[in-house]
ZAMAR-677586 format. One record per residue (C-alpha): residue number from 0; residue in three letters; chain; x, y, z. Coordinates in steps of 0.2 Angstrom, whole numbers, padded with zeros to 4 digits. Layout:
<sites>
- mimi, tiba, semar, east, north, up
- NUM, ALA, A, X, Y, Z
...
</sites>
This chain:
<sites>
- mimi, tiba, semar, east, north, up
- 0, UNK, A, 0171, -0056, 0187
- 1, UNK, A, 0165, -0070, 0176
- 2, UNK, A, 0148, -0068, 0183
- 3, UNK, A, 0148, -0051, 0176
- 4, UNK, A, 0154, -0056, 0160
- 5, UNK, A, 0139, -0069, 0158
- 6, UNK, A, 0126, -0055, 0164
- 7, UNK, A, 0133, -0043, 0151
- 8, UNK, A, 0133, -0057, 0136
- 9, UNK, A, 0117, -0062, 0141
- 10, UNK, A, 0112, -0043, 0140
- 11, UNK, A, 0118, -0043, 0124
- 12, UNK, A, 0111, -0058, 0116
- 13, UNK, A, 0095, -0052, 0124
- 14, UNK, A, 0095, -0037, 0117
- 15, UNK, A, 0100, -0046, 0098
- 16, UNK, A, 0086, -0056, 0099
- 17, UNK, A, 0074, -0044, 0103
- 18, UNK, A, 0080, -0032, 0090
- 19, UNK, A, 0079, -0048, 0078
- 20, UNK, A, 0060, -0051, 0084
- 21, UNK, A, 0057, -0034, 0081
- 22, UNK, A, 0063, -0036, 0063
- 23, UNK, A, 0051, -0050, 0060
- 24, UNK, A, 0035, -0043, 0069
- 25, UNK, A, 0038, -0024, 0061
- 26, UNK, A, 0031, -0032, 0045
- 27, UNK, A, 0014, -0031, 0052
- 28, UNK, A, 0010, -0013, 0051
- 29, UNK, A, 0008, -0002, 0041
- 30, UNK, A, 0021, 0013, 0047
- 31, UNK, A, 0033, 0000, 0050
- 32, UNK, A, 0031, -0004, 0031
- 33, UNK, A, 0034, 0015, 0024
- 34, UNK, A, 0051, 0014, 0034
- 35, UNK, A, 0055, 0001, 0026
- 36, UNK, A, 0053, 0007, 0007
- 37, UNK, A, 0060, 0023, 0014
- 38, UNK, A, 0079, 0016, 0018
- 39, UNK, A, 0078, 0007, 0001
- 40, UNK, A, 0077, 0020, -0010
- 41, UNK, A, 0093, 0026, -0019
- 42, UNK, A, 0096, 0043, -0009
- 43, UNK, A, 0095, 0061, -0016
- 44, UNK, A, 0079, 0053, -0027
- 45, UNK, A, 0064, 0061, -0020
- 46, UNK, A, 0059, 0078, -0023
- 47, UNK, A, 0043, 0078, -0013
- 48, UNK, A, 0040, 0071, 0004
- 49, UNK, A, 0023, 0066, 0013
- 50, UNK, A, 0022, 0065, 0030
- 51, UNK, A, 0004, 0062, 0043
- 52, UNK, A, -0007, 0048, 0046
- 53, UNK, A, -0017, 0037, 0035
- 54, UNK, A, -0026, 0049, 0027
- 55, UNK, A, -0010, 0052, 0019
- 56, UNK, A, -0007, 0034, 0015
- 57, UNK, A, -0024, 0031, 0006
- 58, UNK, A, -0026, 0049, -0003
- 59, UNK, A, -0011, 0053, -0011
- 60, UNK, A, -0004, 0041, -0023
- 61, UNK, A, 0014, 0045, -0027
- 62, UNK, A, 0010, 0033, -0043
- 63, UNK, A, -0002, 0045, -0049
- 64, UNK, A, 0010, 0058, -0045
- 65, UNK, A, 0023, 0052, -0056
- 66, UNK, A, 0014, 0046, -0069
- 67, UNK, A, 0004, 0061, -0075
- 68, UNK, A, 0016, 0074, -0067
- 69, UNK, A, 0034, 0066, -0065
- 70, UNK, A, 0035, 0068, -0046
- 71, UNK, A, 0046, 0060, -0036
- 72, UNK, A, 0037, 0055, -0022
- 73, UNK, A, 0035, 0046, -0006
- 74, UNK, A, 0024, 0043, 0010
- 75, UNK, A, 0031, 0043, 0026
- 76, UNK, A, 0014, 0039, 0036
- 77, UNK, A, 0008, 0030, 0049
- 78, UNK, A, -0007, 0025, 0055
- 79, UNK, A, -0012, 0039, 0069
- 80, UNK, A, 0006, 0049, 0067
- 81, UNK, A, 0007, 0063, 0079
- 82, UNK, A, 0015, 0080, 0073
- 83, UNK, A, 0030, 0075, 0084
- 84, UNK, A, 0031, 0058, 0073
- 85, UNK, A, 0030, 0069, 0057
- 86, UNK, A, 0044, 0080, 0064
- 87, UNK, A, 0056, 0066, 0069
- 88, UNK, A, 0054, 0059, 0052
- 89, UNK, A, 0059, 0075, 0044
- 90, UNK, A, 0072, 0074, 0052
- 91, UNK, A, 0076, 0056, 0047
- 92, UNK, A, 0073, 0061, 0029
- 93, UNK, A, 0085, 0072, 0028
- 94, UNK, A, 0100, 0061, 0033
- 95, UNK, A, 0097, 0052, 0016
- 96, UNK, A, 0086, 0064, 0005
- 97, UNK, A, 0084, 0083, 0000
- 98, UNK, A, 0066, 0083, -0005
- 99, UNK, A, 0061, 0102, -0015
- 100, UNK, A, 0045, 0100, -0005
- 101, UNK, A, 0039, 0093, 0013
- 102, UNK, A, 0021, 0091, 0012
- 103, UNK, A, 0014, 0087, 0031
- 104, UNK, A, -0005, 0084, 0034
- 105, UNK, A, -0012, 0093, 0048
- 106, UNK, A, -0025, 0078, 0055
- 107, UNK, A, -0011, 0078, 0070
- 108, UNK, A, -0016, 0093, 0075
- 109, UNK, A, -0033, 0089, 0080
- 110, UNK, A, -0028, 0078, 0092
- 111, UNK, A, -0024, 0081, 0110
- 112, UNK, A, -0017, 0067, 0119
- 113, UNK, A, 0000, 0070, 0126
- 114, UNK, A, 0004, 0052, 0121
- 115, UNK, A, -0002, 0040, 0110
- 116, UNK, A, -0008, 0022, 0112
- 117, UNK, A, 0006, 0011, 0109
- 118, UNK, A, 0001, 0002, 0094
- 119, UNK, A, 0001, 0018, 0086
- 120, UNK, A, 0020, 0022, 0093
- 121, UNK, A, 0023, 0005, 0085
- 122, UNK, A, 0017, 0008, 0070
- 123, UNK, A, 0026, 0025, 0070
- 124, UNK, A, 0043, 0024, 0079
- 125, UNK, A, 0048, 0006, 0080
- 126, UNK, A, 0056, 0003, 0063
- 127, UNK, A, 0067, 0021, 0064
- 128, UNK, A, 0085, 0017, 0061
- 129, UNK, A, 0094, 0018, 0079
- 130, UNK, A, 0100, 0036, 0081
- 131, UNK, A, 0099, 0051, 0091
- 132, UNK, A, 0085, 0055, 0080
- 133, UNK, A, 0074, 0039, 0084
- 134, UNK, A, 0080, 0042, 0103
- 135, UNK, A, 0070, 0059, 0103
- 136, UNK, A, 0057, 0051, 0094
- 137, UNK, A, 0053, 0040, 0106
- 138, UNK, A, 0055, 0051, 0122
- 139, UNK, A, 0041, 0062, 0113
- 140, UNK, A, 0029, 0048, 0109
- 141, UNK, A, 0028, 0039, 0126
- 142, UNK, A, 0029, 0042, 0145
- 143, UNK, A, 0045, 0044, 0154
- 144, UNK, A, 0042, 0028, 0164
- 145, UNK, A, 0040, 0019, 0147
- 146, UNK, A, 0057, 0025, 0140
- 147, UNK, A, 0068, 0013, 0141
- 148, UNK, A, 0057, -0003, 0137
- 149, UNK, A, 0049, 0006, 0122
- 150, UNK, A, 0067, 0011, 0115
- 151, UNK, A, 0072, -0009, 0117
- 152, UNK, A, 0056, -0012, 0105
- 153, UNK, A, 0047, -0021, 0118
- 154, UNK, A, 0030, -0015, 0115
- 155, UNK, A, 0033, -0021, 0098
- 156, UNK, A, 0038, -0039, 0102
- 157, UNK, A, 0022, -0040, 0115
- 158, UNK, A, 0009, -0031, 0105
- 159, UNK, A, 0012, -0042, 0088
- 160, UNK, A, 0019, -0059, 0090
- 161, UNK, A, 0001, -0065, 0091
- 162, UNK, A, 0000, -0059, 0072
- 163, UNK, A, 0014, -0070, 0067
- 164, UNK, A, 0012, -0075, 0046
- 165, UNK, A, 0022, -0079, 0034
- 166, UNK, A, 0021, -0061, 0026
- 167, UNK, A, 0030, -0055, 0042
- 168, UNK, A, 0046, -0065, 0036
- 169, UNK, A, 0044, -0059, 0017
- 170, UNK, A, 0045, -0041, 0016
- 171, UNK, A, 0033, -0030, 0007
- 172, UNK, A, 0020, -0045, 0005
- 173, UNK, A, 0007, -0036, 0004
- 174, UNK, A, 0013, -0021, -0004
- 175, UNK, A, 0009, -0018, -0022
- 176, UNK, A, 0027, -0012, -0029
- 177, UNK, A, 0037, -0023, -0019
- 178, UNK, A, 0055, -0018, -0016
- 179, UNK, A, 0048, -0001, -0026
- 180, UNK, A, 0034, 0004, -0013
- 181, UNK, A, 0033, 0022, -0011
- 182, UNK, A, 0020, 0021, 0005
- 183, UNK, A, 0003, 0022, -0003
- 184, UNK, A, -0011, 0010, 0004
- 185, UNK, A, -0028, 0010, -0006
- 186, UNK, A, -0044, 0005, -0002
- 187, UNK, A, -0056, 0000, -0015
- 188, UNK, A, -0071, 0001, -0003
- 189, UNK, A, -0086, 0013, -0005
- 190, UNK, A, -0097, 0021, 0008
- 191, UNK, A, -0108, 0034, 0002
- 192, UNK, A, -0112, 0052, 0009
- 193, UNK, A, -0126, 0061, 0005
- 194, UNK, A, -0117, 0077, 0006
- 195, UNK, A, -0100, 0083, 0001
- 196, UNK, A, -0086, 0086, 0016
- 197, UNK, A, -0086, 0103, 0012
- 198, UNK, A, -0103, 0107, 0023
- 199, UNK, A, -0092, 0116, 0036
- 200, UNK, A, -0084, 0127, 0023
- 201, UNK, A, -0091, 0142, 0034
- 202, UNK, A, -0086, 0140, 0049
- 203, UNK, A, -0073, 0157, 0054
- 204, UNK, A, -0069, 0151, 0073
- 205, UNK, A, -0054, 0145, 0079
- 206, UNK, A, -0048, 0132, 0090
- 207, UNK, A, -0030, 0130, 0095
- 208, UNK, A, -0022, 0114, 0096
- 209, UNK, A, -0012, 0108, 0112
- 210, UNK, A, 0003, 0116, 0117
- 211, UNK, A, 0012, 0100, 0111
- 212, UNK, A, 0006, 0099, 0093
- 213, UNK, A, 0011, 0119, 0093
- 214, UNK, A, 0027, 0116, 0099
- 215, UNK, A, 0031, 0105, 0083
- 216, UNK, A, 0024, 0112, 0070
- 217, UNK, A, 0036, 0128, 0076
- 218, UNK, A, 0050, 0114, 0073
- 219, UNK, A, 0044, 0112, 0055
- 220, UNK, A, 0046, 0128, 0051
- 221, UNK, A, 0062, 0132, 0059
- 222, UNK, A, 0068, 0114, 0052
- 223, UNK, A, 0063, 0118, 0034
- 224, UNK, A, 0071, 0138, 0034
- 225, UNK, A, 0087, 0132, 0042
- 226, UNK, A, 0088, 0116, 0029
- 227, UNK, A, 0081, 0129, 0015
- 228, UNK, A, 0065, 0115, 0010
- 229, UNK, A, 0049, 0122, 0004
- 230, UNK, A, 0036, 0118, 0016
- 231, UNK, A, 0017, 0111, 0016
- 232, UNK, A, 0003, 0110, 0028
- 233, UNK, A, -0010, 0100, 0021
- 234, UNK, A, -0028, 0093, 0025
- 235, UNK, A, -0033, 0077, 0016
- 236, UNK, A, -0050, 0077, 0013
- 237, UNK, A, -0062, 0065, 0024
- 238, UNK, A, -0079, 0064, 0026
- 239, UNK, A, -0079, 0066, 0044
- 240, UNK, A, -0075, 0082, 0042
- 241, UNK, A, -0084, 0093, 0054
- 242, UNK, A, -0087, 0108, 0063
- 243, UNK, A, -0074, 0107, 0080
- 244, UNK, A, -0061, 0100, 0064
- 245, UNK, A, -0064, 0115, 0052
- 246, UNK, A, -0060, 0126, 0069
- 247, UNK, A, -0044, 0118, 0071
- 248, UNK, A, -0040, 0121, 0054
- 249, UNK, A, -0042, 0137, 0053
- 250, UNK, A, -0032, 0141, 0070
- 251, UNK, A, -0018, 0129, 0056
- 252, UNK, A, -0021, 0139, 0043
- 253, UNK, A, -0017, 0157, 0053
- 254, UNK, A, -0002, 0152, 0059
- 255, UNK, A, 0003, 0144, 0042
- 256, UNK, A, 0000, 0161, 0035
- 257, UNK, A, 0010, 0171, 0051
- 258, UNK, A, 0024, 0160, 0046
- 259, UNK, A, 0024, 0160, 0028
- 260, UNK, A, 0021, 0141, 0025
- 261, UNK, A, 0007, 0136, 0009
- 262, UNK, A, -0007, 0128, 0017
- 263, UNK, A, -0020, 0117, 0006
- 264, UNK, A, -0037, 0111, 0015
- 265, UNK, A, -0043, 0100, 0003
- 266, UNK, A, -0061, 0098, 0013
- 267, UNK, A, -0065, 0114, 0006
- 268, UNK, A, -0061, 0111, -0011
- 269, UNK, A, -0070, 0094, -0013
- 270, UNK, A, -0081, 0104, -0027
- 271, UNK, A, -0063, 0110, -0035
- 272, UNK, A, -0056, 0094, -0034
- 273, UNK, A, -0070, 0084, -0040
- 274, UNK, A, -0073, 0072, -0025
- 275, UNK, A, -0089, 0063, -0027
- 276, UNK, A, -0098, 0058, -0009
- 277, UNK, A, -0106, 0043, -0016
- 278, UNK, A, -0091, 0036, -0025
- 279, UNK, A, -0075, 0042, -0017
- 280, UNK, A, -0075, 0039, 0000
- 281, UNK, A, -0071, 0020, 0009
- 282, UNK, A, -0078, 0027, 0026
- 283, UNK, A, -0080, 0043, 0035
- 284, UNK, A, -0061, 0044, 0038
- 285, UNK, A, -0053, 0041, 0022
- 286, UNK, A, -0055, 0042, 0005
- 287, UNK, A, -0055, 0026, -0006
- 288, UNK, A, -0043, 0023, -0023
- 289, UNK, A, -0055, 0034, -0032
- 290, UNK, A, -0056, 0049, -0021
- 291, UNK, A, -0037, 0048, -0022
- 292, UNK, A, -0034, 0048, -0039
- 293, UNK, A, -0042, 0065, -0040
- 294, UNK, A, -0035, 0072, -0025
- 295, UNK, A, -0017, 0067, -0031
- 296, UNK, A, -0020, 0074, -0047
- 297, UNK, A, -0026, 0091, -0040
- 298, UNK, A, -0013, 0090, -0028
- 299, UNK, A, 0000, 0087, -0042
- 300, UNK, A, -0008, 0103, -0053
- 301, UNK, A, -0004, 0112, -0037
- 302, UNK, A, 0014, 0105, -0033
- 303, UNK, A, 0018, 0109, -0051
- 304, UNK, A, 0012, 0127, -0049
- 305, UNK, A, 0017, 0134, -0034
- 306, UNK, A, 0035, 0127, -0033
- 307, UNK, A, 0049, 0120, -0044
- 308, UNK, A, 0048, 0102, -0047
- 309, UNK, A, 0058, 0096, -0061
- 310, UNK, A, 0050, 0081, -0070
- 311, UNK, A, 0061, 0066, -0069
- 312, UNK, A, 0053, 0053, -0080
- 313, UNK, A, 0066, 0045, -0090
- 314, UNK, A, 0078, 0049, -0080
- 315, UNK, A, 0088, 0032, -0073
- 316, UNK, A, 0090, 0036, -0057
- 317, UNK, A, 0073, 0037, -0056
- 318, UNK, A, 0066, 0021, -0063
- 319, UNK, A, 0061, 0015, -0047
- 320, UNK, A, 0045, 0026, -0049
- 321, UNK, A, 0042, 0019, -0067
- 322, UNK, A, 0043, 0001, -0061
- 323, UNK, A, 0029, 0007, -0045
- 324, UNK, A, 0016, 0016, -0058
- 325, UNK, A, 0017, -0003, -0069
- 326, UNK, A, 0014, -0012, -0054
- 327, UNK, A, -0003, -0001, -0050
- 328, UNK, A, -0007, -0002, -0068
- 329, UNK, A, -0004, -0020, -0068
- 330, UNK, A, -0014, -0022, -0052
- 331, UNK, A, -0029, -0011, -0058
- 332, UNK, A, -0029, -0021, -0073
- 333, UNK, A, -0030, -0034, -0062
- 334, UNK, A, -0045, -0030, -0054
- 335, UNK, A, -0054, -0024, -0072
- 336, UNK, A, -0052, -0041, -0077
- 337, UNK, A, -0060, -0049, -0063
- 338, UNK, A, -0077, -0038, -0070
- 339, UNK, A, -0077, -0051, -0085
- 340, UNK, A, -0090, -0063, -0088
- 341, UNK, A, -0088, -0070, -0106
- 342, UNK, A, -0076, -0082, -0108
- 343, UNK, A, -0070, -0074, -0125
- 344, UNK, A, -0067, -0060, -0121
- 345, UNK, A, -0059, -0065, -0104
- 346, UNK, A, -0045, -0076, -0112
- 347, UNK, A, -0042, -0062, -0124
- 348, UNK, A, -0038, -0048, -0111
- 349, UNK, A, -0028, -0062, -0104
- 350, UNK, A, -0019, -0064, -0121
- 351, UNK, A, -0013, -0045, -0120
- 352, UNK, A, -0001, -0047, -0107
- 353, UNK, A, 0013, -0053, -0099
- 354, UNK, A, 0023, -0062, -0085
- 355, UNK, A, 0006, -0069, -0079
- 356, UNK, A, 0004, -0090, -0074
- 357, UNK, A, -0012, -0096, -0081
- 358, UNK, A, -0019, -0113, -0075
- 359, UNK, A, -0033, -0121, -0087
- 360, UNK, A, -0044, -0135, -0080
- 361, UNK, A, -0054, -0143, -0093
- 362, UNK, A, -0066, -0152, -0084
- 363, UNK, A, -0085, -0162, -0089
- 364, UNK, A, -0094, -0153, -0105
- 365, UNK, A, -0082, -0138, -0107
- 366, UNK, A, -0083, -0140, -0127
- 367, UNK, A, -0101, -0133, -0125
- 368, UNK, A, -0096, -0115, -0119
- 369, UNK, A, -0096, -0100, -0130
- 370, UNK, A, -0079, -0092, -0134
- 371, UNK, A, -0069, -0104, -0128
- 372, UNK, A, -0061, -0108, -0146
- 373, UNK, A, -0059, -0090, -0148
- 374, UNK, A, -0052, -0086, -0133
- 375, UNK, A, -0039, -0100, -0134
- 376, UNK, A, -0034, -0095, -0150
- 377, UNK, A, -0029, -0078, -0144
- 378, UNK, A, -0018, -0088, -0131
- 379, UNK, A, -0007, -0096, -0143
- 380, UNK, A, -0005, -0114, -0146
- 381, UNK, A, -0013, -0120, -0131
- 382, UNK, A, -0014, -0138, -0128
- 383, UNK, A, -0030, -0145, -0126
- 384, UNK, A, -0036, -0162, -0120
- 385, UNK, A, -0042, -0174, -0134
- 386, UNK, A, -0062, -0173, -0128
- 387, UNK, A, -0056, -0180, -0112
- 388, UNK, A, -0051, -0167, -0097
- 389, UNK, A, -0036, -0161, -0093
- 390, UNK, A, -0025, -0146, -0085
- 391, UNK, A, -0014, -0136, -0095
- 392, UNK, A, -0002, -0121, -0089
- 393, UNK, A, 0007, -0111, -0098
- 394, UNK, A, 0017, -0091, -0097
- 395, UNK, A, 0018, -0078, -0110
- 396, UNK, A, 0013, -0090, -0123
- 397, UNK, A, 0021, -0106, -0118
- 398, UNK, A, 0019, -0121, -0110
- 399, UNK, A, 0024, -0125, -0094
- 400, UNK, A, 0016, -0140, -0091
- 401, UNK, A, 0001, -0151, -0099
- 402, UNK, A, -0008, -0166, -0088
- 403, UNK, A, -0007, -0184, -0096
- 404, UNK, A, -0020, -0192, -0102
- 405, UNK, A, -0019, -0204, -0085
- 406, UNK, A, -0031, -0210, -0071
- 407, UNK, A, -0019, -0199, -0059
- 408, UNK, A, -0004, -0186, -0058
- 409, UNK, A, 0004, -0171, -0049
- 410, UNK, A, 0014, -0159, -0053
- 411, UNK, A, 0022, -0144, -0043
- 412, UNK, A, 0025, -0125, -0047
- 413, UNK, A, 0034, -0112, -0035
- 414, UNK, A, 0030, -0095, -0041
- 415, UNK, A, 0038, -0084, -0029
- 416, UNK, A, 0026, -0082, -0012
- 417, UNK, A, 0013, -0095, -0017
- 418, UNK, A, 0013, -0111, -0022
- 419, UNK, A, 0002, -0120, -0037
- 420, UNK, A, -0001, -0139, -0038
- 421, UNK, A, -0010, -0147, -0051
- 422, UNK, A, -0018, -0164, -0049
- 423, UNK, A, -0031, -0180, -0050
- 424, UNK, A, -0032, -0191, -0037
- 425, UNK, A, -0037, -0210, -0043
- 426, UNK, A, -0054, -0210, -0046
- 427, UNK, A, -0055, -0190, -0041
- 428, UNK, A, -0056, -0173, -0047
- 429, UNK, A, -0045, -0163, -0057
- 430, UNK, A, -0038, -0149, -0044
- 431, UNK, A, -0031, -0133, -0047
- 432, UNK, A, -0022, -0130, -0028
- 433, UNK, A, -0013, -0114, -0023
- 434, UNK, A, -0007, -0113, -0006
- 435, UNK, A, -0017, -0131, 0000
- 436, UNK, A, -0034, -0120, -0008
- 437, UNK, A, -0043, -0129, -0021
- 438, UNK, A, -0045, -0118, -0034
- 439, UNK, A, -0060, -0126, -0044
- 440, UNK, A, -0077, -0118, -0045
- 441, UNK, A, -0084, -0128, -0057
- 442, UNK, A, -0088, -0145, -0061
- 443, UNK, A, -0093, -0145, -0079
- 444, UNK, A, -0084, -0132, -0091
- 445, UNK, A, -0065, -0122, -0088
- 446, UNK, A, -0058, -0118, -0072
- 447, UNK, A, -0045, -0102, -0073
- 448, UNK, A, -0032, -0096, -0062
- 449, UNK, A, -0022, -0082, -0065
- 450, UNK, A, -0004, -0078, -0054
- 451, UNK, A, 0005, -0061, -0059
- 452, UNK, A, 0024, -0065, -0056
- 453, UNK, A, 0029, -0047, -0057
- 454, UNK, A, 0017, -0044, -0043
- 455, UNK, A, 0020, -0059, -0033
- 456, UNK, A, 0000, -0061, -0031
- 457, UNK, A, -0014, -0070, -0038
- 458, UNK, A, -0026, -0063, -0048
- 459, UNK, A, -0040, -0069, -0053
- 460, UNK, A, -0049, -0088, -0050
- 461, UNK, A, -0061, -0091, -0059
- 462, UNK, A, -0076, -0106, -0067
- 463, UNK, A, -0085, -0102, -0083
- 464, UNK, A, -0098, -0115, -0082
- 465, UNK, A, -0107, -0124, -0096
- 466, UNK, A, -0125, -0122, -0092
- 467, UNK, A, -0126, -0104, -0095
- 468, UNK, A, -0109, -0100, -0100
- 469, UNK, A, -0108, -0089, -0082
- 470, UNK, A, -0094, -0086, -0074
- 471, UNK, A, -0092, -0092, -0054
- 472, UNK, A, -0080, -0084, -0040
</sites>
């Protein structure tokens, strides 16, 4: 008897720990993520939904949505999400939400494994809430002789702990919005195509998808009439758009139409929408930030048109979407400012805003550079060294810290994930040091380091240098 009672507590505890692991591996992926900012939204908040596979995580941008529209929105994607994945998480959302619209893009349907390879369950499946619900999922998503072990979240634990970082214990490290991610994941990578993805425009054939993938989408649309949701089948465009795709998207589009649900094939509307092959594409299977500004902007025009949103900016309950649409603005600005090369007007941008650390190393013949005096004075009442060098950091205006004129010091900063040390070494260099990095790129002229706190992430680092007043990353 007391054997049994070990066995089962040792079952038990097993089973804790593995779930536990699970919890600290999960924050890895990028499905396992949307999950996440899924269950922490208030409920009844979101009036469209998004389900699919990346291409719905890096072309369509619920901040955009909100923004210019005042959409609700959020992605429910996955890296390689089968139909039956985006069915199961319908159903999920509607334990908690009750969305106007469900918006699910058809890449799914052009594939035709009967299972998929397990980092792709994981991604998908393993940060579900434990439920019936999550159950089915995972019987749909693997073989039966991988049941049990997938439900217990083992492929999980062996797939990813390998991957272990620090983020994987912080969530939403590497998410811009934090605790308000709504699912989107931008690339800022450009691949150019010589032609546009709508070269298959013409194509009038047909090509059915599996037996599988039919069997789901059916489930969509008996799952939207009987929970009385507006439903969408979507393609998001892609530059590997081609001939046997556009077939199975037309075989999508008549059954769409036979069962009275919109559908939206934004590869044929790449002229329409705007999309630019040279500039708007990161590779051949996704768009980059600037293809899916325009597409979420067409697809907003269309969302408003064709069903009744309401717009919920200012609304309270919704200021979760405000605080997301600053965080991109912030991180965009972000970005703009790293184009900067005169010291002027770079210290001047960096005057204009707010809830950001900046780190100033005076260092060799920094008196000499252009700008500087004017720059500064747009800072406020820096402190500077007295023709010596010296470090000085300072938030919204004022002064956090400023070196002594001394052989040697240190001094320590926590600003939330990182950490920033300044410091000179008897007989050294002044160091700007964030995460044990030295951030010093010059010798002779002003060393900058920028942190946003509302962000959680580093900015910019940056050395103009004396001889030529350029700027060095």
């Amino acid at each position: 008897m007391r054997k049994r009672i070990f066995s089962a507590a040792g079952i038990f505890l097993g089973l804790v720990l593995l779930g536990g692991l699970s919890r600290v591996l999960e924050a890895n992926y990028d499905g396992n993520q949307a999950f996440a900012g899924f269950y922490a939204l208030d409920e009844q908040t979101v009036d469209v939904m998004f389900y699919g596979s990346s291409h719905i995580y890096s072309g369509v941008n619920p901040a955009t949505l909100w923004a210019e529209f005042g959409i609700s929105a959020y992605n429910l994607a996955g890296t390689y999400q089968y139909l039956w994945n985006s069915y199961y998480n319908m159903e999920e959302t509607l334990k908690y939400q009750r969305p106007e619209v469900m918006v699910v893009d058809l890449y799914g349907a052009t594939f035709d494994e009967e299972y998929g390879e397990t980092t792709n369950f994981v991604k998908n499946v393993s940060s579900m809430r434990f439920s019936l619900n999550k159950v089915r999922n995972v019987y749909a998503s693997v073989p039966k002789e991988k049941f049990l072990e997938s439900l217990m979240g083992y492929p999980l634990v062996h797939d990813s702990y390998p991957e272990l970082s620090r983020g994987n214990y912080e969530r939403g490290s590497d998410l811009i919005g934090g605790d308000c991610y709504k699912g989107f994941r931008a690339s800022f990578e450009i691949t150019a195509f010589d032609s546009l993805p709508d070269r298959w425009g013409g194509v009038k054939a047909e090509r059915e998808s599996t037996e599988k993938n039919r069997k789901y989408l059916e489930k969509m649309v008996k799952l939207a009439e009987k929970e009385d949701v507006e439903l969408l089948f979507i393609v998001v465009p892609y530059a590997g758009y081609g001939e046997m795709d556009a077939e199975y998207y037309n075989w999508a589009e008549r059954f769409a139409t036979e069962n009275g649900v919109g559908f939206l094939n934004g590869n044929e509307l790449a002229e329409e929408i705007g999309l630019d092959g040279f500039s708007d594409f990161a590779e051949e299977s996704h768009m980059n930030y600037s293809g899916a500004e325009k597409f979420s902007r067409y697809l907003g025009d269309y969302l408003k048109g064709n069903y009744i949103l309401p717009d919920r900016r200012g609304e309270e309950a919704y200021d979760s979407w405000d605080e997301y649409s600053d965080c991109w603005e912030r991180y965009l600005w972000g970005r703009e400012l790293k184009k900067l090369d005169e010291l002027g007007t770079y210290l001047i941008e960096l005057a204009s805003r707010e809830d950001y650390i900046i780190v100033l190393s005076f260092q060799g013949d920094y008196h000499e550079l252009d700008g500087l005096e004017k720059g500064l004075s747009a800072l406020g009442k820096v402190w500077q060294p007295d023709g010596g060098e010296g470090i000085t950091v300072i938030e919204n205006g004022e002064s956090l810290y400023s070196s002594p004129q001394e052989a040697e010091y240190l001094w320590y900063l926590e600003m939330g994930k990182s950490d920033l040390a300044v410091r000179r070494e008897y007989g050294g260099n002044q160091e700007i040091i964030v995460d044990r990095q030295i951030q010093n790129k010059v010798e002779n002229g002003l060393n900058v380091y920028v942190y946003d706190r509302r962000l959680d992430m580093p900015v910019d680092s940056v050395g103009f240098g004396s001889e030529g007043n350029r700027a060095y990353r």
